[in-house]
N, C-alpha and C positions, 0 to 999 in steps of 0.2 A: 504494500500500500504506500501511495504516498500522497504528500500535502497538494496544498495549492502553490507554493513552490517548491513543489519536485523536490521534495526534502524525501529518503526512503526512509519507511519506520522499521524498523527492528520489530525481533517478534514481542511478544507479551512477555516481560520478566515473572509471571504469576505460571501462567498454564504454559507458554510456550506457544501457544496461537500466531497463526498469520494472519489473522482477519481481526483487523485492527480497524480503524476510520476516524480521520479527520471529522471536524464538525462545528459549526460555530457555535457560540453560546453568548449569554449577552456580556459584553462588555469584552467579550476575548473570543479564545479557538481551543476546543479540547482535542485531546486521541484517546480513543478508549477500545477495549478489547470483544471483541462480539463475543465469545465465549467466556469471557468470566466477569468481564465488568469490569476491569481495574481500567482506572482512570487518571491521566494529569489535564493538568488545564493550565491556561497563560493569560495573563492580562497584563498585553503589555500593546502599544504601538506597533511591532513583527510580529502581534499573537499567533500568527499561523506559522509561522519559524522556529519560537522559542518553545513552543509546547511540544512541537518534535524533536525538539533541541531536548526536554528534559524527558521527555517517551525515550530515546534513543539512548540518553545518558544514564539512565539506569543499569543496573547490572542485566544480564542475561540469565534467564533461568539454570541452574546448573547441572549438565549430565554427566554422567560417567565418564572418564578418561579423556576428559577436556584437559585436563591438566589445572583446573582450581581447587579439586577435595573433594569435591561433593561426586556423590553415585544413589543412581534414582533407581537403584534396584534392592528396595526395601526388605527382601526378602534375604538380602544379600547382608544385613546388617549386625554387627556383632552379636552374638546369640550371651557371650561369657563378662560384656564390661559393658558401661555405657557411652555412649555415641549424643552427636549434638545433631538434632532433627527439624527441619523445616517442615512445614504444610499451612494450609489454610483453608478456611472452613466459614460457608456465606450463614449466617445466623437468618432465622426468619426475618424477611422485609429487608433482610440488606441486601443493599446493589454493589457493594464491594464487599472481597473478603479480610474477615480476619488472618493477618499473619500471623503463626506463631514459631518462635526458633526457638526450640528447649533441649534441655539434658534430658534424654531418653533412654530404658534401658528395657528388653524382650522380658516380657512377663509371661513365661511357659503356661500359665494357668489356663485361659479361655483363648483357645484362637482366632475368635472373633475381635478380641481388645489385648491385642498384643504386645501394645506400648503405657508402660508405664512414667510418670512424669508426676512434679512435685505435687502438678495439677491433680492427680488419678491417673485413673487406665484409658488409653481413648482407643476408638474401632481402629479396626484395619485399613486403611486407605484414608486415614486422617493427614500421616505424614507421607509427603513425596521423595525426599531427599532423605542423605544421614550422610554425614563424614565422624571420620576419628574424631573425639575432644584433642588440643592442642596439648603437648607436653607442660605440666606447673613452669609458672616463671622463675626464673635461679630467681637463690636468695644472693644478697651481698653481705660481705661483713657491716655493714651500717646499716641494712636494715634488722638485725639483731634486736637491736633493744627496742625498749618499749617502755612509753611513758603510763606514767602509773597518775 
């Protein structure tokens, strides 16, 4: 897809979608996703420029073996330690979704609510993504003590 100046959008950083669409709106120009709704908008003088400018400037949704961390093969996700989880999830009457990025860890119990998190347990198909947690940050010798 692109603007009214031939600006190209990038896919949807939420689902991944290519059916994306320009659009005016008052007082600017949005780009929003036909499949899941996610939205920017611009209010600016270039609103048709800037708001592909900030659609495009987003991250990409993350797959497998891109070389960022992230792998959308959930199934595939530590079974023995926990892992940090993306997904998102449209609540009744929302037109965008909730993101959420948590520490996640395989709760063998019901295979229907696989993932467990500080939140509870949530269904299967809640999260899309999992990467490794990051290694603890070193400590240094200054930050040792601690004020009392």
């Amino acid at each position: 897809m692109t603007t009214p100046h031939d600006k190209a959008l990038a896919r949807c950083p939420f689902c991944g979608s290519s059916r994306t669409e320009g659009m005016f709106i008052r007082d600017g120009w949005s780009v929003e996703c036909l499949d899941c709704s996610a939205r920017v908008s611009a209010y600016h003088p270039d609103a048709h420029g800037k708001a592909a400018e900030k659609w495009n400037r987003r991250a990409p949704i993350p797959e497998a073996g891109n070389g960022d961390g992230w792998n959308h093969d959930m199934d595939a996700a530590p079974k023995d330690r926990q892992f940090l989880a993306f997904g998102h999830y449209f609540y009744p009457g929302d037109k965008n979704p909730t993101i959420y990025t948590m520490i996640a860890e395989i709760s063998l119990g019901d295979p229907e609510w696989p993932y467990r998190t500080s939140e509870g347990t949530h269904r299967r198909g809640f999260f899309s993504h999992w990467r490794p947690l990051p290694p603890p940050p070193s400590i240094r010798s200054s930050d040792t003590g601690r004020e009392g």
